[in-house]
GUDO-386656 format. One record per residue: x, y, z of N, C-alpha, C in turn. Coordinates in nm, 3 decimals. Layout:
N
<<X,Y,Z>,<X,Y,Z>,<X,Y,Z>>
...
END
This chain:
198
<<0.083,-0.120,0.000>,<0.000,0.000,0.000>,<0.086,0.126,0.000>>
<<0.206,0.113,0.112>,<0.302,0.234,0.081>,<0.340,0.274,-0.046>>
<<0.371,0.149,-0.161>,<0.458,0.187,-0.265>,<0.320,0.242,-0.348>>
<<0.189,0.227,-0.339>,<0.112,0.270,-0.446>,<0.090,0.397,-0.374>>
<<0.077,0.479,-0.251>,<0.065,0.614,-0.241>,<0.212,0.673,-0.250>>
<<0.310,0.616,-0.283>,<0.425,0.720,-0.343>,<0.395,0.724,-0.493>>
<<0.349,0.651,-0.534>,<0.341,0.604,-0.691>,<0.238,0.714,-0.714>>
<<0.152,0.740,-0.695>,<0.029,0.807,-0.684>,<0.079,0.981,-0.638>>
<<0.096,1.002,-0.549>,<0.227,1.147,-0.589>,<0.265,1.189,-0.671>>
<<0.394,1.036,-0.662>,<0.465,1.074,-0.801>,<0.413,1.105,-0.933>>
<<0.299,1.062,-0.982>,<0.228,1.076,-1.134>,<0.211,1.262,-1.108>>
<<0.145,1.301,-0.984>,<0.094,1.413,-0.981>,<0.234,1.495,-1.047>>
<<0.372,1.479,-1.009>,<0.441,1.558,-0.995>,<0.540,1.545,-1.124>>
<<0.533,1.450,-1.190>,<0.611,1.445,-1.328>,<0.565,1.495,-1.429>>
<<0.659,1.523,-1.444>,<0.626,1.623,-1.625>,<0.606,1.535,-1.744>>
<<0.499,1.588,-1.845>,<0.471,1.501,-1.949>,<0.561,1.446,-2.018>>
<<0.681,1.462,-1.960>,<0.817,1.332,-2.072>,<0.891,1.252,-1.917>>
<<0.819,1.196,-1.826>,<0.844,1.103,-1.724>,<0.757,1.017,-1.696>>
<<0.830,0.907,-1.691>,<0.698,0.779,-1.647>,<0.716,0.744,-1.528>>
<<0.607,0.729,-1.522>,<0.583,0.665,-1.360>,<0.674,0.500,-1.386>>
<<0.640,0.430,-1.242>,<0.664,0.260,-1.269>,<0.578,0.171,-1.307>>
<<0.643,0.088,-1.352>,<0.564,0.003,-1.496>,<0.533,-0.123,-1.393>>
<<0.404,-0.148,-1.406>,<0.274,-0.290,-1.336>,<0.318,-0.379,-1.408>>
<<0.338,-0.533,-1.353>,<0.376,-0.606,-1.421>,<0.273,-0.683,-1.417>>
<<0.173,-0.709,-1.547>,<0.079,-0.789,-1.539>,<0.083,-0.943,-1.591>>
<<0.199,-0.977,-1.595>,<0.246,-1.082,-1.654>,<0.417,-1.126,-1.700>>
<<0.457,-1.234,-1.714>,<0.579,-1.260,-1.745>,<0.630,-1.180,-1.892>>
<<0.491,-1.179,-1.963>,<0.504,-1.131,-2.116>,<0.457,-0.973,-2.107>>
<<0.391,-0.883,-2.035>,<0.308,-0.796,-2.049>,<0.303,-0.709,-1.918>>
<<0.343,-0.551,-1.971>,<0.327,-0.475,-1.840>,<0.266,-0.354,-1.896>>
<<0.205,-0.238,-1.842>,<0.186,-0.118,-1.857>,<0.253,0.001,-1.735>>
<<0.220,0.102,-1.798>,<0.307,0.186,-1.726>,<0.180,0.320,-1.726>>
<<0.152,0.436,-1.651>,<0.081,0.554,-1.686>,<0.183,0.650,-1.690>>
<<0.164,0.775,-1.769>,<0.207,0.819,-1.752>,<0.119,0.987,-1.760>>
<<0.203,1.089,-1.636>,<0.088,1.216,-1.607>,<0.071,1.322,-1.707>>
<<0.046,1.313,-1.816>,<0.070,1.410,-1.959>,<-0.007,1.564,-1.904>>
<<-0.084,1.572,-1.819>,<-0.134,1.729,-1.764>,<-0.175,1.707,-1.603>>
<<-0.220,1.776,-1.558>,<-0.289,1.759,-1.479>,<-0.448,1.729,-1.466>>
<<-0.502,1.727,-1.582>,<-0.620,1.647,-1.615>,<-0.602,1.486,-1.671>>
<<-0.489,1.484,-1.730>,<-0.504,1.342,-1.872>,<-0.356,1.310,-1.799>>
<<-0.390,1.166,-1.853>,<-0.275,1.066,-1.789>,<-0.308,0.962,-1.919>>
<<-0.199,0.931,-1.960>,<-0.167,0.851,-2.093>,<-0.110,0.690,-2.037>>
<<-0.196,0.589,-2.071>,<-0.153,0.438,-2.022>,<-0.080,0.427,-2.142>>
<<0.040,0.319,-2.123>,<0.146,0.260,-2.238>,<0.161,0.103,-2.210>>
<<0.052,0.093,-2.303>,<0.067,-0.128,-2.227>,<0.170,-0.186,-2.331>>
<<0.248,-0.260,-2.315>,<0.342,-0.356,-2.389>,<0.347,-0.493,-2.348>>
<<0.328,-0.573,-2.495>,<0.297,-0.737,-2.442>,<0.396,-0.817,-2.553>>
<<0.414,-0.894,-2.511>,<0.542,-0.979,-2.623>,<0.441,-1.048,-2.720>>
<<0.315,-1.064,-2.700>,<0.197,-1.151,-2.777>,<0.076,-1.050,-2.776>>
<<0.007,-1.039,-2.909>,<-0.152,-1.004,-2.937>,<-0.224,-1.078,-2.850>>
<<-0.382,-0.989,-2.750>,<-0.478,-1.066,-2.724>,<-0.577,-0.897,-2.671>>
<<-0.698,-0.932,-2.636>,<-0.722,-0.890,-2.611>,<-0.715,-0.833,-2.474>>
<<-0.677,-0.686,-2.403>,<-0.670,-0.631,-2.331>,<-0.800,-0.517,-2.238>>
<<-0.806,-0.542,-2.103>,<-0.897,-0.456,-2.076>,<-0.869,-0.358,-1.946>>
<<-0.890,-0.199,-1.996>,<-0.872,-0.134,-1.928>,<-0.997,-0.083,-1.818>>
<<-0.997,-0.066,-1.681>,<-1.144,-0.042,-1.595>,<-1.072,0.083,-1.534>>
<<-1.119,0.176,-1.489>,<-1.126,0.241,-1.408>,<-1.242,0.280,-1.249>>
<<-1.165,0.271,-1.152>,<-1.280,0.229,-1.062>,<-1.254,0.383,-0.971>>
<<-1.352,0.435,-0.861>,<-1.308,0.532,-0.822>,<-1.283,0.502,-0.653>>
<<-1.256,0.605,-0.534>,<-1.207,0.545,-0.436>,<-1.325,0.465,-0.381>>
<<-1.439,0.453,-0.404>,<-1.535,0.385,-0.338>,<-1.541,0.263,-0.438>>
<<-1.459,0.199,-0.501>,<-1.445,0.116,-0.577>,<-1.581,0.067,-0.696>>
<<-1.694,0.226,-0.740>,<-1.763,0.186,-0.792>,<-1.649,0.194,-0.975>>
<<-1.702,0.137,-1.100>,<-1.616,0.103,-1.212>,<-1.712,0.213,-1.287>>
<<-1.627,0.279,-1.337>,<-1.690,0.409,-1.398>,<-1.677,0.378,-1.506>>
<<-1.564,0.345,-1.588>,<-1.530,0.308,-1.781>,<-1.488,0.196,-1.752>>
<<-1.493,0.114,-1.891>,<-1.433,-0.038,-1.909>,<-1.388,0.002,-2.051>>
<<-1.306,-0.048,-2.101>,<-1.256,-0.049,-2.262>,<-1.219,-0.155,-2.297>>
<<-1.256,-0.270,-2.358>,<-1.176,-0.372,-2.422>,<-1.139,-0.330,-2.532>>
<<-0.975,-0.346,-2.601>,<-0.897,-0.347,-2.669>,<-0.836,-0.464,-2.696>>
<<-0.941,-0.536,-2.837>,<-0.953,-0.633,-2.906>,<-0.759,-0.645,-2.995>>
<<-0.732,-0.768,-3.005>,<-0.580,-0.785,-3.082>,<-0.469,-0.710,-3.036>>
<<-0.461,-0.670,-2.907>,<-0.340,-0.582,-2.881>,<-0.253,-0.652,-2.831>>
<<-0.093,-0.547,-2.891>,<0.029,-0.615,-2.852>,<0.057,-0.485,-2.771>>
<<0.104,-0.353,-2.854>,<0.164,-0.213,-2.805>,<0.042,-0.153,-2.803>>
<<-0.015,-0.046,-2.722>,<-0.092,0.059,-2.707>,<-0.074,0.174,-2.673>>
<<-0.114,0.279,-2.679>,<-0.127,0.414,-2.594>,<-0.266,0.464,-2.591>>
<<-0.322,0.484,-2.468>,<-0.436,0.578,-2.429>,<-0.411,0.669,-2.346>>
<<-0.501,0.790,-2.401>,<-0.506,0.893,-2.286>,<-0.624,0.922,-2.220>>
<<-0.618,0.914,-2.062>,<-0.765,0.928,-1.993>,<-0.838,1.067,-1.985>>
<<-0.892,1.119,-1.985>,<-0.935,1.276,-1.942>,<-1.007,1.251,-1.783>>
<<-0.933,1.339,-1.711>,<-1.029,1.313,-1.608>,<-1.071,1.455,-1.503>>
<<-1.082,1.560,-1.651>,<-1.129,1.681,-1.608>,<-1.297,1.660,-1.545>>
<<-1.361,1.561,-1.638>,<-1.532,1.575,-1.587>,<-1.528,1.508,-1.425>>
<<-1.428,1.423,-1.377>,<-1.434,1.382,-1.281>,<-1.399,1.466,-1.138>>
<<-1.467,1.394,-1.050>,<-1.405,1.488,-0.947>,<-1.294,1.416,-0.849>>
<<-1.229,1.527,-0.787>,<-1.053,1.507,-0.750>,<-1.077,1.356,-0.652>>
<<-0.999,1.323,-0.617>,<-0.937,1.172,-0.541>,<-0.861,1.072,-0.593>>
<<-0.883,0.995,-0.550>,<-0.811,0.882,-0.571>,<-0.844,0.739,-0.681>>
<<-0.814,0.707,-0.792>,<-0.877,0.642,-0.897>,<-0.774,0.493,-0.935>>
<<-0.834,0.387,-0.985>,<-0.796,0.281,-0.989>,<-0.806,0.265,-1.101>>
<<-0.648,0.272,-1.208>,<-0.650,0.155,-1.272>,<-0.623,0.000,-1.339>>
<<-0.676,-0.024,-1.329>,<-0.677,-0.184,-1.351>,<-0.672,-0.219,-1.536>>
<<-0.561,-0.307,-1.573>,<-0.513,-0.339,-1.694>,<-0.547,-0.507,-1.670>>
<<-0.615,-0.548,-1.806>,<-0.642,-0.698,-1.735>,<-0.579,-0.748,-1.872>>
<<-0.538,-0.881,-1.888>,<-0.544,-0.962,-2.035>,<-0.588,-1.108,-1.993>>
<<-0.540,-1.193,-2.069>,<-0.588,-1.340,-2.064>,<-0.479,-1.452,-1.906>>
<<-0.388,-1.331,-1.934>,<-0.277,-1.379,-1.835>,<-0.273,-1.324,-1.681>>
<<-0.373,-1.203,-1.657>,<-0.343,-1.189,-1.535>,<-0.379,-1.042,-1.549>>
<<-0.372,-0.966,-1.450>,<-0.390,-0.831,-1.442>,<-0.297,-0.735,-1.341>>
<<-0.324,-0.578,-1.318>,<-0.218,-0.504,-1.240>,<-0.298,-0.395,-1.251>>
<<-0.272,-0.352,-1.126>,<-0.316,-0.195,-1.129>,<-0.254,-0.097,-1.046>>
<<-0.277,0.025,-1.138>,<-0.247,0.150,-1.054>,<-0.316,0.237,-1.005>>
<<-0.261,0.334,-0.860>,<-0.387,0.425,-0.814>,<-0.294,0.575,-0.889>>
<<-0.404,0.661,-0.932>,<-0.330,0.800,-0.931>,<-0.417,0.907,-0.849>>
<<-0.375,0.996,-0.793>,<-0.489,1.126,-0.693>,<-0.501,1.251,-0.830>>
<<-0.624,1.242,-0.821>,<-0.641,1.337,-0.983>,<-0.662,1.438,-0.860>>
<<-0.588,1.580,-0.866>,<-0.658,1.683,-0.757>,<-0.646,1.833,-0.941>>
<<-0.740,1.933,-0.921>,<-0.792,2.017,-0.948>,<-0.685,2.134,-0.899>>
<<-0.605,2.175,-1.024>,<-0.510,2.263,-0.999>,<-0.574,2.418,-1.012>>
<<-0.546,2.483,-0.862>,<-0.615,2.588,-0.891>,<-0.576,2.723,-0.938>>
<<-0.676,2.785,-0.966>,<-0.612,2.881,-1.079>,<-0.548,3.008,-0.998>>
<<-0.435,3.063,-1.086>,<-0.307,3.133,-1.026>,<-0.352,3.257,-1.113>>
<<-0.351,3.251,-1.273>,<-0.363,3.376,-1.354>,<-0.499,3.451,-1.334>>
<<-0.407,3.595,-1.299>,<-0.503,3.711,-1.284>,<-0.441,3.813,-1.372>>
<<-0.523,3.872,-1.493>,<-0.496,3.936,-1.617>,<-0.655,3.966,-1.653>>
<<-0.600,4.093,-1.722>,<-0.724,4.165,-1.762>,<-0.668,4.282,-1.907>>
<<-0.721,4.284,-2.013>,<-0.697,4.381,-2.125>,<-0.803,4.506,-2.101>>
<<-0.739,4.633,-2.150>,<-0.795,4.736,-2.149>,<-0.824,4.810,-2.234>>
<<-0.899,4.866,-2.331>,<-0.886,4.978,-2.440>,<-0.831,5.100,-2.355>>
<<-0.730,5.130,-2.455>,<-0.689,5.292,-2.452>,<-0.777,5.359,-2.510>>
<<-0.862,5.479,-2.447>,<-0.958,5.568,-2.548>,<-0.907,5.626,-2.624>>
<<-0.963,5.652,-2.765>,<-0.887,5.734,-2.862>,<-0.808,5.681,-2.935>>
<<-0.755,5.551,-2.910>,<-0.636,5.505,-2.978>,<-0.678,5.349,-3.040>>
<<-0.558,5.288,-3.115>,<-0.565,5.185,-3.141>,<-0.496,5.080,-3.080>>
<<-0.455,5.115,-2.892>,<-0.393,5.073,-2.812>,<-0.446,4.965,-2.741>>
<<-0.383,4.851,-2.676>,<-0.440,4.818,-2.517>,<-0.340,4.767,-2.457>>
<<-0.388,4.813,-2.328>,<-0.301,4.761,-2.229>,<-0.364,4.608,-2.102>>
<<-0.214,4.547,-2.123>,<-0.217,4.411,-2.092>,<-0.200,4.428,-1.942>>
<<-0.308,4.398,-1.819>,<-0.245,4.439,-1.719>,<-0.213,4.280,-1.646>>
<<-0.098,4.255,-1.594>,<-0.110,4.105,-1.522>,<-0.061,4.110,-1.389>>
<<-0.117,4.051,-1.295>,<-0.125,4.018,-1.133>,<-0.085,3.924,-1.134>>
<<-0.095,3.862,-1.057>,<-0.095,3.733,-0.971>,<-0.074,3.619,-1.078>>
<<0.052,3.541,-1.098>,<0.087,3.411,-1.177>,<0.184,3.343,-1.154>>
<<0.202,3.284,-1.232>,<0.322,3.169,-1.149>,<0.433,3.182,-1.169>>
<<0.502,3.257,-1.113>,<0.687,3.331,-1.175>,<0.798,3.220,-1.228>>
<<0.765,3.066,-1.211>,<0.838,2.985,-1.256>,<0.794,2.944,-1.353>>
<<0.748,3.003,-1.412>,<0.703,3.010,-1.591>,<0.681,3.079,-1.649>>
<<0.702,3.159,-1.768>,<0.709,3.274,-1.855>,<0.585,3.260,-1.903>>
<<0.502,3.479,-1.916>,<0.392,3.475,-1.934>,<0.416,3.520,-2.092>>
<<0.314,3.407,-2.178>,<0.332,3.420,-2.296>,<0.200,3.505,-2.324>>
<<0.242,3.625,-2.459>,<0.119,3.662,-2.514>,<0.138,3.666,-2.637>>
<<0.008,3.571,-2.711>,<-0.012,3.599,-2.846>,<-0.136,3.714,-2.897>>
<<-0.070,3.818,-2.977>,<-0.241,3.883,-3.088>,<-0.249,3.809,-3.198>>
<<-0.381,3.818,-3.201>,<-0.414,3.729,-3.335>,<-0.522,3.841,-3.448>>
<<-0.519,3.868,-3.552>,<-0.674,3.912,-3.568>,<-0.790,3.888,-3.591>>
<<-0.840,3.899,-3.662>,<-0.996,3.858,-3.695>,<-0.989,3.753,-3.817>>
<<-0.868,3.768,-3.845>,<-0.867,3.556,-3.945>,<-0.767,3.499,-3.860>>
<<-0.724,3.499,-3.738>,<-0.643,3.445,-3.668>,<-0.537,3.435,-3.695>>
<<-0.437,3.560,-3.764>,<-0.342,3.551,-3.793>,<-0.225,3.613,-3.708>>
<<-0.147,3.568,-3.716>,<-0.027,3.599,-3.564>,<-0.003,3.708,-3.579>>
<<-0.017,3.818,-3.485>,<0.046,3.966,-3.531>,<0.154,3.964,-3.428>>
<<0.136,3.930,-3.318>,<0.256,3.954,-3.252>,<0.314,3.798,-3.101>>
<<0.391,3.808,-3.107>,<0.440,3.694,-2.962>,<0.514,3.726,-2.914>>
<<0.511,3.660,-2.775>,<0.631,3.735,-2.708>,<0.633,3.636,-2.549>>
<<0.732,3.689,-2.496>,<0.724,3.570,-2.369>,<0.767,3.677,-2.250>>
<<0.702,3.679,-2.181>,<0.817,3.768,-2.057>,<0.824,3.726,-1.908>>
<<0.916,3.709,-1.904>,<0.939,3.663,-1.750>,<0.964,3.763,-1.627>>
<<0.898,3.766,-1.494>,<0.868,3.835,-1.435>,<0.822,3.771,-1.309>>
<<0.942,3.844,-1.157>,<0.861,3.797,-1.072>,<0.759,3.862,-0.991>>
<<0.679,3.963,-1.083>,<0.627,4.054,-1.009>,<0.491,4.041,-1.093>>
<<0.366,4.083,-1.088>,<0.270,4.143,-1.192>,<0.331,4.275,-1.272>>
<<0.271,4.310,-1.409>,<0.303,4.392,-1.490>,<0.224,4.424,-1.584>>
<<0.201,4.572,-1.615>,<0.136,4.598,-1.770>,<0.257,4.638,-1.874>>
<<0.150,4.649,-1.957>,<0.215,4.643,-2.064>,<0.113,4.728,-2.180>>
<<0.169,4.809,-2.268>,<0.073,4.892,-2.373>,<0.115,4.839,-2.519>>
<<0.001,4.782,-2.614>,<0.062,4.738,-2.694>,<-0.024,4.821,-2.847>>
<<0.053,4.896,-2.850>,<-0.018,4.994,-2.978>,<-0.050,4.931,-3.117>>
<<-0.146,4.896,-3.149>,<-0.207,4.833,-3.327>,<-0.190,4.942,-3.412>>
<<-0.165,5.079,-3.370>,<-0.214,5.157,-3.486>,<-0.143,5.132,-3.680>>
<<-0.013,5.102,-3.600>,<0.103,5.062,-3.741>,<0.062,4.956,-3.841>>
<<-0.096,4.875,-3.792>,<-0.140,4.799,-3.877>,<-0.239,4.844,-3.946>>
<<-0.252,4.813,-4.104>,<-0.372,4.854,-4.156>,<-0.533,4.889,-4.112>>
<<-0.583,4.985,-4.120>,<-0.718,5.035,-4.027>,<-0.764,4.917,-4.094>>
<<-0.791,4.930,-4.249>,<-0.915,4.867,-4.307>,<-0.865,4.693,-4.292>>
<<-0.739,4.641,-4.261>,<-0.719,4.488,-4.252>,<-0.768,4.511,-4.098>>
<<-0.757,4.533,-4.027>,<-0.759,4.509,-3.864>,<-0.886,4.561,-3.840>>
<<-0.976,4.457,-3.816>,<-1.103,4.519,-3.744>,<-1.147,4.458,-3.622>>
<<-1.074,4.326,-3.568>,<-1.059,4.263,-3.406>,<-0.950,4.199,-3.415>>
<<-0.944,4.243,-3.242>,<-0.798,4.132,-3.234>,<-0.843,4.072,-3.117>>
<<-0.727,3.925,-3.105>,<-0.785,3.878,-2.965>,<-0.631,3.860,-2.897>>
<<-0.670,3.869,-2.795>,<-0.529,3.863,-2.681>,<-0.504,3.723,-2.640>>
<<-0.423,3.657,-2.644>,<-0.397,3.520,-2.562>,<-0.328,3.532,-2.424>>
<<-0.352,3.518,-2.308>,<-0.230,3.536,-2.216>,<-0.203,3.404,-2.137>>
<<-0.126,3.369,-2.185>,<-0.073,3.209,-2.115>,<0.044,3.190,-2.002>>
<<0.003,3.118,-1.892>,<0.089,3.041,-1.807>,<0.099,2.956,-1.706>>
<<0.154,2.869,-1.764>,<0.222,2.748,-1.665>,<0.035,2.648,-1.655>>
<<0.033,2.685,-1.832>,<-0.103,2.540,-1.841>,<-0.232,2.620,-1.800>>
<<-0.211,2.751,-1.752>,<-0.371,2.829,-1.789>,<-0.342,2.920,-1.893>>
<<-0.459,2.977,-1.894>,<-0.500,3.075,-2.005>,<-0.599,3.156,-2.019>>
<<-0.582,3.288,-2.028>,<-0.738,3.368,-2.105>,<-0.680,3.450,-2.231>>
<<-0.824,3.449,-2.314>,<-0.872,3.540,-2.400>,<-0.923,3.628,-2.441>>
<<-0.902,3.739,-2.463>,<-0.950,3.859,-2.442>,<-0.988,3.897,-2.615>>
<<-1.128,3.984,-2.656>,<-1.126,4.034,-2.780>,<-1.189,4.142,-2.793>>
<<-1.131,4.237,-2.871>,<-1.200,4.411,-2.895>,<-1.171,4.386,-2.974>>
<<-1.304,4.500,-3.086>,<-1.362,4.534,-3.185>,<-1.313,4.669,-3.198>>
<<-1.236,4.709,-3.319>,<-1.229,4.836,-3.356>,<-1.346,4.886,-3.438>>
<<-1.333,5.043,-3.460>,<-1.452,5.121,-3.550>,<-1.357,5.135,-3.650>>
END
Protein backbone atom coordinates (compact mmCIF):
# COMPACT_ATOMS: atom_id res chain seq x y z
CA UNK A 1 0.00 0.00 0.00
CA UNK A 2 3.02 2.34 0.81
CA UNK A 3 4.58 1.87 -2.65
CA UNK A 4 1.12 2.70 -4.46
CA UNK A 5 0.65 6.14 -2.41
CA UNK A 6 4.25 7.20 -3.43
CA UNK A 7 3.41 6.04 -6.91
CA UNK A 8 0.29 8.07 -6.84
CA UNK A 9 2.27 11.47 -5.89
CA UNK A 10 4.65 10.74 -8.01
CA UNK A 11 2.28 10.76 -11.34
CA UNK A 12 0.94 14.13 -9.81
CA UNK A 13 4.41 15.58 -9.95
CA UNK A 14 6.11 14.45 -13.28
CA UNK A 15 6.26 16.23 -16.25
CA UNK A 16 4.71 15.01 -19.49
CA UNK A 17 8.17 13.32 -20.72
CA UNK A 18 8.44 11.03 -17.24
CA UNK A 19 6.98 7.79 -16.47
CA UNK A 20 5.83 6.65 -13.60
CA UNK A 21 6.64 2.60 -12.69
CA UNK A 22 5.64 0.03 -14.96
CA UNK A 23 2.74 -2.90 -13.36
CA UNK A 24 3.76 -6.06 -14.21
CA UNK A 25 0.79 -7.89 -15.39
CA UNK A 26 2.46 -10.82 -16.54
CA UNK A 27 5.79 -12.60 -17.45
CA UNK A 28 5.04 -11.31 -21.16
CA UNK A 29 3.08 -7.96 -20.49
CA UNK A 30 3.27 -4.75 -18.40
CA UNK A 31 1.86 -1.18 -18.57
CA UNK A 32 3.07 1.86 -17.26
CA UNK A 33 0.81 5.54 -16.86
CA UNK A 34 2.07 8.19 -17.52
CA UNK A 35 0.88 12.16 -16.07
CA UNK A 36 0.70 14.10 -19.59
CA UNK A 37 -1.34 17.29 -17.64
CA UNK A 38 -2.89 17.59 -14.79
CA UNK A 39 -6.20 16.47 -16.15
CA UNK A 40 -5.04 13.42 -18.72
CA UNK A 41 -2.75 10.66 -17.89
CA UNK A 42 -1.67 8.51 -20.93
CA UNK A 43 -1.53 4.38 -20.22
CA UNK A 44 1.46 2.60 -22.38
CA UNK A 45 0.67 -1.28 -22.27
CA UNK A 46 3.42 -3.56 -23.89
CA UNK A 47 2.97 -7.37 -24.42
CA UNK A 48 5.42 -9.79 -26.23
CA UNK A 49 1.97 -11.51 -27.77
CA UNK A 50 -1.52 -10.04 -29.37
CA UNK A 51 -4.78 -10.66 -27.24
CA UNK A 52 -7.22 -8.90 -26.11
CA UNK A 53 -6.70 -6.31 -23.31
CA UNK A 54 -8.97 -4.56 -20.76
CA UNK A 55 -8.72 -1.34 -19.28
CA UNK A 56 -11.44 -0.42 -15.95
CA UNK A 57 -11.26 2.41 -14.08
CA UNK A 58 -12.80 2.29 -10.62
CA UNK A 59 -13.08 5.32 -8.22
CA UNK A 60 -12.07 5.45 -4.36
CA UNK A 61 -15.35 3.85 -3.38
CA UNK A 62 -14.45 1.16 -5.77
CA UNK A 63 -17.63 1.86 -7.92
CA UNK A 64 -16.16 1.03 -12.12
CA UNK A 65 -16.90 4.09 -13.98
CA UNK A 66 -15.30 3.08 -17.81
CA UNK A 67 -14.33 -0.38 -19.09
CA UNK A 68 -12.56 -0.49 -22.62
CA UNK A 69 -11.76 -3.72 -24.22
CA UNK A 70 -8.97 -3.47 -26.69
CA UNK A 71 -9.53 -6.33 -29.06
CA UNK A 72 -5.80 -7.85 -30.82
CA UNK A 73 -3.40 -5.82 -28.81
CA UNK A 74 0.29 -6.15 -28.52
CA UNK A 75 1.64 -2.13 -28.05
CA UNK A 76 -0.92 0.59 -27.07
CA UNK A 77 -1.27 4.14 -25.94
CA UNK A 78 -4.36 5.78 -24.29
CA UNK A 79 -5.06 8.93 -22.86
CA UNK A 80 -7.65 9.28 -19.93
CA UNK A 81 -9.35 12.76 -19.42
CA UNK A 82 -10.29 13.13 -16.08
CA UNK A 83 -11.29 16.81 -16.08
CA UNK A 84 -15.32 15.75 -15.87
CA UNK A 85 -14.34 13.82 -12.81
CA UNK A 86 -14.05 14.88 -9.47
CA UNK A 87 -10.53 15.07 -7.50
CA UNK A 88 -9.37 11.72 -5.41
CA UNK A 89 -8.11 8.82 -5.71
CA UNK A 90 -8.77 6.42 -8.97
CA UNK A 91 -7.96 2.81 -9.89
CA UNK A 92 -6.50 1.55 -12.72
CA UNK A 93 -6.77 -1.84 -13.51
CA UNK A 94 -5.13 -3.39 -16.94
CA UNK A 95 -6.42 -6.98 -17.35
CA UNK A 96 -5.44 -9.62 -20.35
CA UNK A 97 -5.88 -13.40 -20.64
CA UNK A 98 -2.77 -13.79 -18.35
CA UNK A 99 -3.43 -11.89 -15.35
CA UNK A 100 -3.90 -8.31 -14.42
CA UNK A 101 -2.18 -5.04 -12.40
CA UNK A 102 -3.16 -1.95 -11.29
CA UNK A 103 -2.47 1.50 -10.54
CA UNK A 104 -3.87 4.25 -8.14
CA UNK A 105 -3.30 8.00 -9.31
CA UNK A 106 -4.89 11.26 -6.93
CA UNK A 107 -6.41 13.37 -9.83
CA UNK A 108 -6.58 16.83 -7.57
CA UNK A 109 -7.92 20.17 -9.48
CA UNK A 110 -5.10 22.63 -9.99
CA UNK A 111 -6.15 25.88 -8.91
CA UNK A 112 -6.12 28.81 -10.79
CA UNK A 113 -3.07 31.33 -10.26
CA UNK A 114 -3.63 33.76 -13.54
CA UNK A 115 -5.03 37.11 -12.84
CA UNK A 116 -4.96 39.36 -16.17
CA UNK A 117 -7.24 41.65 -17.62
CA UNK A 118 -6.97 43.81 -21.25
CA UNK A 119 -7.95 47.36 -21.49
CA UNK A 120 -8.86 49.78 -24.40
CA UNK A 121 -6.89 52.92 -24.52
CA UNK A 122 -9.58 55.68 -25.48
CA UNK A 123 -8.87 57.34 -28.62
CA UNK A 124 -6.36 55.05 -29.78
CA UNK A 125 -5.65 51.85 -31.41
CA UNK A 126 -3.93 50.73 -28.12
CA UNK A 127 -4.40 48.18 -25.17
CA UNK A 128 -3.01 47.61 -22.29
CA UNK A 129 -2.17 44.11 -20.92
CA UNK A 130 -2.45 44.39 -17.19
CA UNK A 131 -1.10 41.05 -15.22
CA UNK A 132 -1.25 40.18 -11.33
CA UNK A 133 -0.95 37.33 -9.71
CA UNK A 134 0.87 34.11 -11.77
CA UNK A 135 3.22 31.69 -11.49
CA UNK A 136 6.87 33.31 -11.75
CA UNK A 137 8.38 29.85 -12.56
CA UNK A 138 7.03 30.10 -15.91
CA UNK A 139 7.09 32.74 -18.55
CA UNK A 140 3.92 34.75 -19.34
CA UNK A 141 3.32 34.20 -22.96
CA UNK A 142 1.19 36.62 -25.14
CA UNK A 143 -0.12 35.99 -28.46
CA UNK A 144 -2.41 38.83 -30.88
CA UNK A 145 -4.14 37.29 -33.35
CA UNK A 146 -6.74 39.12 -35.68
CA UNK A 147 -9.96 38.58 -36.95
CA UNK A 148 -8.67 35.56 -39.45
CA UNK A 149 -6.43 34.45 -36.68
CA UNK A 150 -3.42 35.51 -37.93
CA UNK A 151 -0.27 35.99 -35.64
CA UNK A 152 0.46 39.66 -35.31
CA UNK A 153 2.56 39.54 -32.52
CA UNK A 154 4.40 36.94 -29.62
CA UNK A 155 6.31 37.35 -27.08
CA UNK A 156 7.24 35.70 -23.69
CA UNK A 157 8.17 37.68 -20.57
CA UNK A 158 9.39 36.63 -17.50
CA UNK A 159 8.68 38.35 -14.35
CA UNK A 160 8.61 37.97 -10.72
CA UNK A 161 6.27 40.54 -10.09
CA UNK A 162 2.70 41.43 -11.92
CA UNK A 163 3.03 43.92 -14.90
CA UNK A 164 1.36 45.98 -17.70
CA UNK A 165 2.15 46.43 -20.64
CA UNK A 166 0.73 48.92 -23.73
CA UNK A 167 0.62 47.38 -26.94
CA UNK A 168 -0.18 49.94 -29.78
CA UNK A 169 -2.07 48.33 -33.27
CA UNK A 170 -2.14 51.57 -34.86
CA UNK A 171 1.03 50.62 -37.41
CA UNK A 172 -1.40 47.99 -38.77
CA UNK A 173 -3.72 48.54 -41.56
CA UNK A 174 -7.18 50.35 -40.27
CA UNK A 175 -9.15 48.67 -43.07
CA UNK A 176 -7.19 44.88 -42.52
CA UNK A 177 -7.59 45.09 -38.64
CA UNK A 178 -11.03 45.19 -37.44
CA UNK A 179 -10.59 42.63 -34.06
CA UNK A 180 -7.98 41.32 -32.34
CA UNK A 181 -7.85 38.78 -29.65
CA UNK A 182 -5.29 38.63 -26.81
CA UNK A 183 -3.97 35.20 -25.62
CA UNK A 184 -2.30 35.36 -22.16
CA UNK A 185 -0.73 32.09 -21.15
CA UNK A 186 0.89 30.41 -18.07
CA UNK A 187 2.22 27.48 -16.65
CA UNK A 188 -1.03 25.40 -18.41
CA UNK A 189 -3.71 28.29 -17.89
CA UNK A 190 -5.00 30.75 -20.05
CA UNK A 191 -7.38 33.68 -21.05
CA UNK A 192 -8.72 35.40 -24.00
CA UNK A 193 -9.50 38.59 -24.42
CA UNK A 194 -11.26 40.34 -27.80
CA UNK A 195 -12.00 44.11 -28.95
CA UNK A 196 -13.62 45.34 -31.85
CA UNK A 197 -12.29 48.36 -33.56
CA UNK A 198 -14.52 51.21 -35.50
Amino acid sequence: MKKLTILAVLLIVFSATSFAEESKISETSKFQLNAKSDVKYELIYTSENSGAVRVTIYNEWGQRLNSQRIKKAKNFKRTYDFSELTPGNYKIVVSNENGSAHQIITYKVKEARLKTFVSKIPNSRSLKLHVGDFDSSAPVRIRIYDQDNKLLLSEEITSAKGFSKVYNLSKINATQLRSVSILVANNGESKTFTYTFQ
